[in-house]
N, C-alpha and C positions, 0 to 999 in steps of 0.2 A: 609800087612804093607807097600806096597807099596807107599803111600803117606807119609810114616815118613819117609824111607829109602830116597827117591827118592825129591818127590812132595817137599819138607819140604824146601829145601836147591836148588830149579829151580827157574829160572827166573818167569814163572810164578805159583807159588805157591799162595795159596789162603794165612785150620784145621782150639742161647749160652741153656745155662743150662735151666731145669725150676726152680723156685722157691725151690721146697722141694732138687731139688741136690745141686746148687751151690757149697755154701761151704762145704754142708755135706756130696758130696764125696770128696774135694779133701782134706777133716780132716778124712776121713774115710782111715787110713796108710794101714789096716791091717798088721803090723809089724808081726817081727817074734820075738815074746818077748823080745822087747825092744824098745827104743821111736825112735828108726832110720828108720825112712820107705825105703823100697825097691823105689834103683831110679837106671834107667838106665843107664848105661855109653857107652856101644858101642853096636850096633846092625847092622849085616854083613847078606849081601842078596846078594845069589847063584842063577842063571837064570839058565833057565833048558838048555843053550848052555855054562853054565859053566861060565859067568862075574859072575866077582865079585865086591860088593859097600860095602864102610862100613860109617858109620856115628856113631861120638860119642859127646857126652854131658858133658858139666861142668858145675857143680854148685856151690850156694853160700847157704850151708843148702840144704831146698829140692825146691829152685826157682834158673830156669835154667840161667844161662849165657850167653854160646853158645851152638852151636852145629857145627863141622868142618865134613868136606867130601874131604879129602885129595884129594882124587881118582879125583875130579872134581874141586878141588882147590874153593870151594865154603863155606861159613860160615853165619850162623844165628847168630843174637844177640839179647840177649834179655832184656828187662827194664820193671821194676814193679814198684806200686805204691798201695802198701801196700802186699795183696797178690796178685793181678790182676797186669798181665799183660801189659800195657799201648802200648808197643811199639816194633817192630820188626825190624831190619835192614837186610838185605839179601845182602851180597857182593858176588862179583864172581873176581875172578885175584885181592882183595882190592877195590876191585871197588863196590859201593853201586847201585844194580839193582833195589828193589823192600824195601819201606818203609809201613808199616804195621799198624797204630794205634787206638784203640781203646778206646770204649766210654761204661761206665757200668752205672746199675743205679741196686739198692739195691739187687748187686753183681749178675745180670743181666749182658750179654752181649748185650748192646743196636746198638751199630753201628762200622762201621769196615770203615776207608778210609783205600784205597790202591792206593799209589803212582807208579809207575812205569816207568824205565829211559830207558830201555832195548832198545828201540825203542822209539823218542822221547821222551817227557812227558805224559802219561796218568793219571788221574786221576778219582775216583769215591769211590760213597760210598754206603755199604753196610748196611741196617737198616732191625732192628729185633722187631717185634710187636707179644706180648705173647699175642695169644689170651684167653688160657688156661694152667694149668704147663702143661700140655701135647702136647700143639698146639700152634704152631711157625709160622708166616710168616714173609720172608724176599726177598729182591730184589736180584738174581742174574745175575752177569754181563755176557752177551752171545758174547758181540762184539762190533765195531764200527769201523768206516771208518778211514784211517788215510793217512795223507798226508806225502809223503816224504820229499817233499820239505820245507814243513815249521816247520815239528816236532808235526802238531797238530791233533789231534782226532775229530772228532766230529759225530755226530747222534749216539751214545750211545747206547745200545739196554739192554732191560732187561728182566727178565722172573719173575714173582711173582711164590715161591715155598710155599707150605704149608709140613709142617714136624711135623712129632707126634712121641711123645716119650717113651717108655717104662718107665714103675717106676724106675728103675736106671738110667733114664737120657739120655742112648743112643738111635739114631734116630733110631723108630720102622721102620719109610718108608715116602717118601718124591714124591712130582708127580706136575711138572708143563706142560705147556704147550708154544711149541716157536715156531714160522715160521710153525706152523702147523702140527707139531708134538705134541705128549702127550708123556712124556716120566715118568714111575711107578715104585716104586724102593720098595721094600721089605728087610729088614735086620733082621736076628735073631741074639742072642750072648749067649756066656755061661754063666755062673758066677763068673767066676773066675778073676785075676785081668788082668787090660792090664799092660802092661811093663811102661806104661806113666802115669800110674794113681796116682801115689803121689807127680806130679809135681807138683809145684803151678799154678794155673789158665791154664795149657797149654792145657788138653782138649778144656776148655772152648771155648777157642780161635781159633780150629778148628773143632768140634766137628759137625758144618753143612757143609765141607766140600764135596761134590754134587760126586765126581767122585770115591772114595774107597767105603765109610762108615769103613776103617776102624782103625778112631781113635776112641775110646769112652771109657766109664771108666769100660767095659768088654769086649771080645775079639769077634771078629766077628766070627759066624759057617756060617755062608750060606746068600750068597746076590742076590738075582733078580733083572734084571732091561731089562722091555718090554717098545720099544717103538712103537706106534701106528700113523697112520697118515699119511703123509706124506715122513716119514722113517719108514719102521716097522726093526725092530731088537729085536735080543733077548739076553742076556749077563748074564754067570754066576759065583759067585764067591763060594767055598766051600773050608775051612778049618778045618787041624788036629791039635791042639797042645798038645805040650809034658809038662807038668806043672811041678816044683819044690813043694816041702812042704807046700810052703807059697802060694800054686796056682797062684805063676806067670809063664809065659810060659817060656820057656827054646829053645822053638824051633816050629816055626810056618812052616807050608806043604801049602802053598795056590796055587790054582788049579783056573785059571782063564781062563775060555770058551768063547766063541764069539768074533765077530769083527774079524780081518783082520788078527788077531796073530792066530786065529784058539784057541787050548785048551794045553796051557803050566802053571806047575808050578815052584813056586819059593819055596827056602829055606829062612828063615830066622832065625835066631841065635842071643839070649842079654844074653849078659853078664852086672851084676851089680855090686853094691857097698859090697854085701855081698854073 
């Protein structure tokens, strides 16, 4: 859950559907007999040296608002336009970092700008072409040059990603190629529900998010990602959770290997509306 904790409410934070999910999971509540669907309200992540983050949610119904992160003085905002999504604000100290907007087409996520002030202006956009409901391609931004003195960015760089989906909707595994690397990502998930999954459109809108896998509308057990080339590296991610009645988790164990951290896990903790 690191990117909901964490990723979600950073300066640079990114978190679409095929055809048969869209709206049919996020109308899929699975309630616990009654028409209220389980929605998040705070979710608190324990690092295995003991910090502590917590990040919580308001809503209007089951379409989010905000989200605040006390701990870092940081808050999300959020704007819809019908059930979807349209717009995200990112502030830090009151201050708007990072603007977010989106572009659908027959409740498709078609395109993503992302604004950012953090440093200078940056600007660029993100475009999703369904090749199949199961096969995604979309542009991801790797980088660009940036001037200090003038505030402006330029040569731009991007990596074309191909992603294929499971029949529920979440990314089976994703693999592009950049600067001469190949980089292969594998993800498997349970069945059960995520803690996010009866928001309105909020999967949708990160759900190809390249660095976790794990937001999706079922909880991630185990993620691979080799890369070959130019950099070889190996990175693993494997999760316990503890489920309530209604099979939403109660408390997620992720166990994350490789890279510079070596193999530490984290706690994380939701508490909901019921």
């Amino acid at each position: 859950m690191k990117k909901l904790i964490i990723s979600s409410l950073a300066i640079a934070m990114i978190v679409s559907c095929s055809s048969s999910n869209g709206d049919t999971q996020d109308n899929n509540n699975n309630n616990n007999n009654n028409n209220t669907p389980y929605l998040l309200k705070k979710v608190t992540e324990t690092t295995q040296d003991g910090q502590v983050y917590t990040l919580e949610f308001k809503y209007n119904g089951d379409k989010i608002t905000e989200s605040v992160s006390a701990t870092d003085n940081q808050t999300t905002r959020y704007y819809y336009n019908g059930d979807d999504i349209v717009k995200t604000e990112e502030l830090e100290g009151g201050i708007i970092r990072q603007v977010r907007e989106f572009t659908y087409s027959n409740g498709k996520l078609t395109a993503e700008k992302i604004t950012r002030t953090d440093y200078g202006i940056l600007v660029y956009t993100k475009n999703y072409q369904y090749i199949t409901n199961t096969h995604v391609k979309f542009n991801e931004y790797k980088g660009s040059t940036y001037n200090p003195a003038t505030g402006v960015y330029s040569d731009l760089q991007f990596a074309e990603v191909d992603a294929y989906l499971t029949n529920n909707g979440n990314v089976a595994s994703t693999s592009h190629t950049y600067n001469g690397t190949t980089h292969n990502v594998t993800n498997t998930y349970d069945n059960a529900n995520h803690p996010m999954k009866n928001v309105k459109g909020y999967v949708k809108i990160d759900l190809f998010y390249l660095n976790d896998g794990e937001l999706a509308y079922n909880n991630l057990v185990s993620r691979s990602e080799n890369s070959t080339g130019t950099i070889v590296s190996t990175r693993k991610t494997t999760a316990n959770h503890t489920l309530n009645n209604a099979a939403y988790p109660t408390q997620s164990a992720m166990t994350y290997t490789g890279g510079s951290s070596g193999t530490n896990t984290h706690i994380y903790s939701y508490q909901y509306n019921k």
